[in-house]
PATI-461515 format. One record per atom (N, C-alpha, C): residue in one letter; x, y, z. Coordinates in pm, whole numbers, plus 50000, padded with zeros to 5 digits. Last residue first. Layout:
aXYZ/...
This chain:
x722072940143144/x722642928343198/x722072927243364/x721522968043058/x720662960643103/x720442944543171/x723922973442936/x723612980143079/x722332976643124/x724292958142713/x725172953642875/x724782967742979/x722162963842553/x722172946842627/x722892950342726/x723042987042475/x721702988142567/x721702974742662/x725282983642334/x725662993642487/x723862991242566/x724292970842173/x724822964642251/x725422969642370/x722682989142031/x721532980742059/x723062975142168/x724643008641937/x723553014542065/x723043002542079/x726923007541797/x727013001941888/x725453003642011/x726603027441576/x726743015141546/x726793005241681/x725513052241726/x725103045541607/x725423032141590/x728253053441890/x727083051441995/x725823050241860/x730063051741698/x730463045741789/x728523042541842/x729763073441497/x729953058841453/x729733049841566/x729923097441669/x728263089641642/x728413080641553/x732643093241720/x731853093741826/x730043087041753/x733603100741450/x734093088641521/x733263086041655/x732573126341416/x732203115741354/x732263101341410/x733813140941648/x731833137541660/x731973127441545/x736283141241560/x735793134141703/x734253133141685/x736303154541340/x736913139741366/x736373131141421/x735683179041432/x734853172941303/x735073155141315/x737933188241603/x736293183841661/x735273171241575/x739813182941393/x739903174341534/x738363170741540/x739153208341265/x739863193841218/x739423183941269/x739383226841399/x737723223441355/x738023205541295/x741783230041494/x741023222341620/x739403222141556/x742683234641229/x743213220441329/x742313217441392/x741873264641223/x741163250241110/x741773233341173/x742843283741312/x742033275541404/x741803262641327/x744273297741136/x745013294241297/x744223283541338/x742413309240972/x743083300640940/x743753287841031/x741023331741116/x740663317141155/x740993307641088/x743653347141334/x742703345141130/x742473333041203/x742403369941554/x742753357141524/x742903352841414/x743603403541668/x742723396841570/x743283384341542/x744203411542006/x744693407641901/x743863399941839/x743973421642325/x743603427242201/x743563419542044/x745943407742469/x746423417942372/x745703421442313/x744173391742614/x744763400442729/x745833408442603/x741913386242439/x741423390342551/x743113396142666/x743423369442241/x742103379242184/x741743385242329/x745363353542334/x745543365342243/x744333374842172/x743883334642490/x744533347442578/x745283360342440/x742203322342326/x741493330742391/x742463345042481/x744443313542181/x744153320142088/x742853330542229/x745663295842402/x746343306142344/x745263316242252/x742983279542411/x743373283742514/x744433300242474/x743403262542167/x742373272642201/x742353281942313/x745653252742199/x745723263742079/x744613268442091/x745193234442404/x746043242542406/x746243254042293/x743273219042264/x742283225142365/x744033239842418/x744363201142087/x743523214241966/x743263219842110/x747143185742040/x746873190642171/x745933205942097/x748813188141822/x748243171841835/x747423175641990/x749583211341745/x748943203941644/x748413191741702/x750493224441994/x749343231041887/x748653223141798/x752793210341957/x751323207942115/x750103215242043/x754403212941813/x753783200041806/x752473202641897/x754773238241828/x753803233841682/x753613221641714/x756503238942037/x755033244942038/x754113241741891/x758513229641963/x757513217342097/x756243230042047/x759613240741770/x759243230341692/x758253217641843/x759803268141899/x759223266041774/x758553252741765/x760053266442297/x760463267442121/x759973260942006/x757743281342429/x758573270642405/x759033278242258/x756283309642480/x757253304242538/x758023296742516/x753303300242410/x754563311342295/x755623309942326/x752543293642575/x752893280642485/x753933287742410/x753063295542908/x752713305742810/x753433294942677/x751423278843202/x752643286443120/x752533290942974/x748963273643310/x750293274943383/x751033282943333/x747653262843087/x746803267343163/x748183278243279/x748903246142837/x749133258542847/x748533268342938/x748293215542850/x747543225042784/x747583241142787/x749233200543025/x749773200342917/x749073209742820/x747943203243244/x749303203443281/x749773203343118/x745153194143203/x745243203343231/x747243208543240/x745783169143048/x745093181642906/x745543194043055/x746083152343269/x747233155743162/x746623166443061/x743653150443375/x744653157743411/x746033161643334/x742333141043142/x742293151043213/x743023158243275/x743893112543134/x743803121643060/x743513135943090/x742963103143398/x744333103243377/x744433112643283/x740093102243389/x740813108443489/x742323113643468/x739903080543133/x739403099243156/x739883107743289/x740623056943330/x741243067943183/x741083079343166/x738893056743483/x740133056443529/x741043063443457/x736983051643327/x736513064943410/x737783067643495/x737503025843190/x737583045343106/x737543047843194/x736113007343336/x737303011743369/x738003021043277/x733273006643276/x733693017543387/x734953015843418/x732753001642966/x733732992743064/x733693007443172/x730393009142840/x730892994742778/x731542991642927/x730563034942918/x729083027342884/x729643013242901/x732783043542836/x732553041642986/x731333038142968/x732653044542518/x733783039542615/x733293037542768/x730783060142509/x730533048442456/x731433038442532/x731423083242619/x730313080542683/x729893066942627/x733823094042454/x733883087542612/x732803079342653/x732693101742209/x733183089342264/x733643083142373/x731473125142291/x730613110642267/x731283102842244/x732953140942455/x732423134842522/x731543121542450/x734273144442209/x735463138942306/x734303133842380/x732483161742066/x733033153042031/x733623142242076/x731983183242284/x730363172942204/x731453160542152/x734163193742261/x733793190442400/x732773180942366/x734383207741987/x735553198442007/x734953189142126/x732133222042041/x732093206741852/x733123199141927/x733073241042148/x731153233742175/x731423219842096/x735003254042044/x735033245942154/x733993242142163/x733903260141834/x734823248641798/x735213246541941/x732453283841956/x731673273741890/x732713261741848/x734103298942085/x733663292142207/x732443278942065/x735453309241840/x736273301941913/x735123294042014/x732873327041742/x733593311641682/x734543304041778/x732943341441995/x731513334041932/x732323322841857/x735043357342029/x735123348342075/x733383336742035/x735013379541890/x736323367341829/x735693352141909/x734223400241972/x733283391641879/x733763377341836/x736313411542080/x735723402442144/x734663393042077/x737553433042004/x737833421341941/x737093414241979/x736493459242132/x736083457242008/x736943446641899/x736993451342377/x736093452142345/x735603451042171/x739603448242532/x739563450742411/x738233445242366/x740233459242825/x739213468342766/x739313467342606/x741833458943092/x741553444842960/x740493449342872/x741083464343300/x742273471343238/x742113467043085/x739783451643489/x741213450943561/x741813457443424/x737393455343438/x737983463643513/x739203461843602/x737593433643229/x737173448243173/x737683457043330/x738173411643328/x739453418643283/x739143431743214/x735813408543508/x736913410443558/x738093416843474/x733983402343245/x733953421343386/x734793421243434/x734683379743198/x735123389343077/x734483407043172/x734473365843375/x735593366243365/x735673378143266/x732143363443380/x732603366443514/x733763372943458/x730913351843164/x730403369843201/x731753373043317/x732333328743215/x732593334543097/x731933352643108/x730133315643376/x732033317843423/x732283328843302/x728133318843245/x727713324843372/x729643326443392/x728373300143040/x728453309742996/x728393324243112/x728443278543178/x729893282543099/x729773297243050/x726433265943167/x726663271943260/x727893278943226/x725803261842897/x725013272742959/x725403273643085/x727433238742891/x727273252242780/x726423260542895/x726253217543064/x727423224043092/x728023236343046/x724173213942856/x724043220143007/x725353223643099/x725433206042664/x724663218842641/x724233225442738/x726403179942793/x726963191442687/x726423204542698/x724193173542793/x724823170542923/x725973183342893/x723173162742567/x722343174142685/x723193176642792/x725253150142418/x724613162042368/x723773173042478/x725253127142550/x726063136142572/x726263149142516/x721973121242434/x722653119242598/x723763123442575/x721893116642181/x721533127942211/x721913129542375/x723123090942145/x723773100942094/x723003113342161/x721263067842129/x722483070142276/x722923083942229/x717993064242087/x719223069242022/x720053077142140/x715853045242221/x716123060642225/x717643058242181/x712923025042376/x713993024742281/x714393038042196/x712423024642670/x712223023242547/x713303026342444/x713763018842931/x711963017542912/x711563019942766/x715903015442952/x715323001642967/x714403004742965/x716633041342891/x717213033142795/x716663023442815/x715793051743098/x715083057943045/x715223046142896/x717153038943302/x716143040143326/x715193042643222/x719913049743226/x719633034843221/x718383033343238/x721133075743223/x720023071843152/x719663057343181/x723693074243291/x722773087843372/x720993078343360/x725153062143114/x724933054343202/x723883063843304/x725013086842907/x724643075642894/x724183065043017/x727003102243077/x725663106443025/x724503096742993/x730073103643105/x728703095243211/x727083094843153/x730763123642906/x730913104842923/x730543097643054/x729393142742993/x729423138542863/x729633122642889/x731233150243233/x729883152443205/x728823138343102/x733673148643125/x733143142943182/x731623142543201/x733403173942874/x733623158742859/x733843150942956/x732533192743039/x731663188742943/x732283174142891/x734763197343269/x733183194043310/x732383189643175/x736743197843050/x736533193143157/x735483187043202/x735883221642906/x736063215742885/x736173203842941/x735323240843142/x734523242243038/x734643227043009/x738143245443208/x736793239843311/x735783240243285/x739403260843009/x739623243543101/x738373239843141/x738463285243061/x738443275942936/x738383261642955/x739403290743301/x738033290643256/x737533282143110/x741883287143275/x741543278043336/x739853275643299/x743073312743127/x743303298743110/x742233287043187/x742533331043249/x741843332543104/x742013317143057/x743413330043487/x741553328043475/x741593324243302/x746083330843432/x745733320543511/x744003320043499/x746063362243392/x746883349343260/x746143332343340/x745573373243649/x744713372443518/x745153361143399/x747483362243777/x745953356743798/x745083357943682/x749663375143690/x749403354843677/x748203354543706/x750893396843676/x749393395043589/x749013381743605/x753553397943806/x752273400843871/x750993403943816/x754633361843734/x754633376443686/x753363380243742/x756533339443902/x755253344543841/x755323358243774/x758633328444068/x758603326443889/x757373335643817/x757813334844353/x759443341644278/x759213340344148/x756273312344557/x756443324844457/x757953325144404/x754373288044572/x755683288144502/x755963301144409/x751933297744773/x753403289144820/x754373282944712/x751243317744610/x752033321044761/x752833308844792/x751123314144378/x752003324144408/x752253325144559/x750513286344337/x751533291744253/x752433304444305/x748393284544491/x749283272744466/x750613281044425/x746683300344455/x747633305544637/x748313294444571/x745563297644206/x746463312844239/x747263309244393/x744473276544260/x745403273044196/x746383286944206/x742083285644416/x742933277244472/x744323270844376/x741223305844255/x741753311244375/x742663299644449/x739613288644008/x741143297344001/x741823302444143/x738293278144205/x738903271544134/x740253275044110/x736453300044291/x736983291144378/x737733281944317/x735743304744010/x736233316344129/x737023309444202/x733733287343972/x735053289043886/x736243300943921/x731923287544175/x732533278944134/x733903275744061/x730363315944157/x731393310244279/x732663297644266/x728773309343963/x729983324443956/x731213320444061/x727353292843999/x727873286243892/x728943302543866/x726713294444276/x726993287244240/x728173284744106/x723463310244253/x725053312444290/x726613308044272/x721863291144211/x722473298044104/x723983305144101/x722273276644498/x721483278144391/x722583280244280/x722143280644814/x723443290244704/x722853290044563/x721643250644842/x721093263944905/x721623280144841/x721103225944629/x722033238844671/x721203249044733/x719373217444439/x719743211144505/x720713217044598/x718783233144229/x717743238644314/x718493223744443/x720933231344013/x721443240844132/x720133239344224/x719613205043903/x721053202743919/x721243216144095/x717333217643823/x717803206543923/x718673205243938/x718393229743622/x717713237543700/x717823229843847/x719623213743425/x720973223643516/x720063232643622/x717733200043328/x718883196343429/x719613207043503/x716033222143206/x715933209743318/x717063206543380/x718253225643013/x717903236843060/x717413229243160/x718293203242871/x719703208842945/x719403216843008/x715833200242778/x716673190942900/x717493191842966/x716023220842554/x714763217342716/x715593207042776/x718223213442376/x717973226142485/x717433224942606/x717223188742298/x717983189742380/x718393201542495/x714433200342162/x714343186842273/x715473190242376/x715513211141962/x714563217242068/x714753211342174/x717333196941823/x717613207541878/x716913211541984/x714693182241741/x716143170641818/x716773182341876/x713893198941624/x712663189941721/x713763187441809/x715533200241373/x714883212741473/x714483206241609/x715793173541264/x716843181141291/x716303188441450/x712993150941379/x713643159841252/x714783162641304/x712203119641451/x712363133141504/x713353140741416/
């Protein structure tokens, strides 16, 4: 199966899944606006009603631009690293390259991402946030987030293939990307030498900053800024389709054990 075909393929599946996925819901489609709504609203009463006084009265908006990003990420590399074990059915009836399984799972989490992402970008158009003519900024940024989330999830999905005790790991981690990733507090904030470290060894916190400096200032990115987290992604899918490439005939024996 060529390049194109393998593209095609995955689209159609992701697009399948995520159809089934909402026709299981009375709300449906609904769903995927409500979802990330209800997310940020329960972290907004966290912060400001029952720990007010520190906030500033833009935290909700500083709080969506952050989280939406998150929850992108998140859902695609969990997603992602179940993907594989999703398949056991399909893996014990013939013989199929593990790699394109966190690829659909991926791409179906992409397309819902993109339903939070309309939401959010009408909300800060009529809350004031009217920099329209940066916004193009965000096609590359949401594409090194697509490489970084494809990346992290194919090696999860080799990792929790092998041992369902990752899924303990990936929990722990997760939550640490959300508390350590600038979703809360403003990275510009620290001083110099903690914020170049989190920027440099933490690529989902410098994406996060760079979405709130293109959407709540207006402000042009060089995509010099970004070459770390293409760094990373590039890293992670290699090290990922080493993994589920070199390991697919023995991730097939032990889920067929």
């Amino acid at each position: 199966m060529n390049i194109l075909r393998q593209c095609e393929y995955i689209h159609a599946r992701a697009l399948m899944k995520m159809k089934a996925h909402n026709n299981k819901y009375m709300l449906n489609f609904l769903w995927l606006f409500l979802e990330p709504m209800l997310f940020v609203a329960l972290f907004y009463v966290v912060f400001t009603v029952l720990m007010p006084g520190s906030r500033s009265e833009d935290f909700l908006t500083f709080l969506i631009v952050g989280k939406i990003p998150f929850l992108w990420f998140s859902k695609g590399m969990n997603s992602g690293a179940n993907s594989v074990n999703e398949n056991k059915g399909l893996i014990g009836a013939r013989k199929t390259s593990k790699i394109q399984f966190p690829l659909i799972n991926c791409h179906e989490v992409f397309y819902k991402q993109i339903f939070a992402l309309l939401m959010m970008l009408s909300y800060l158009y009529f809350s004031g946030y009217q920099y329209i003519n940066v916004w193009w900024q965000l096609v590359y940024l949401m594409v090194l987030q697509y490489l970084l989330i494809a990346g992290v999830a194919m090696i999860f999905s080799f990792f929790v293939t092998y041992a369902n005790d990752f899924q303990v790991v990936l929990s722990f981690i997760t939550m640490g990307l959300m508390f350590t990733s600038g979703i809360f507090w403003d990275i510009n904030e620290l001083p110099e030498s903690t914020r170049i470290m989190i920027e440099t060894w933490n690529p989902l916190a410098l994406l996060i900053k760079e979405y709130r400096q293109i959407l709540l200032h207006g402000e042009i990115v060089p995509f010099s800024s970004l070459i770390s987290v293409g760094t990373w992604a590039l890293m992670f899918i290699a090290f990922g389709s080493f993994l589920l490439g070199y390991g697919n005939q023995m991730l097939t024996r032990r889920m067929l054990q």
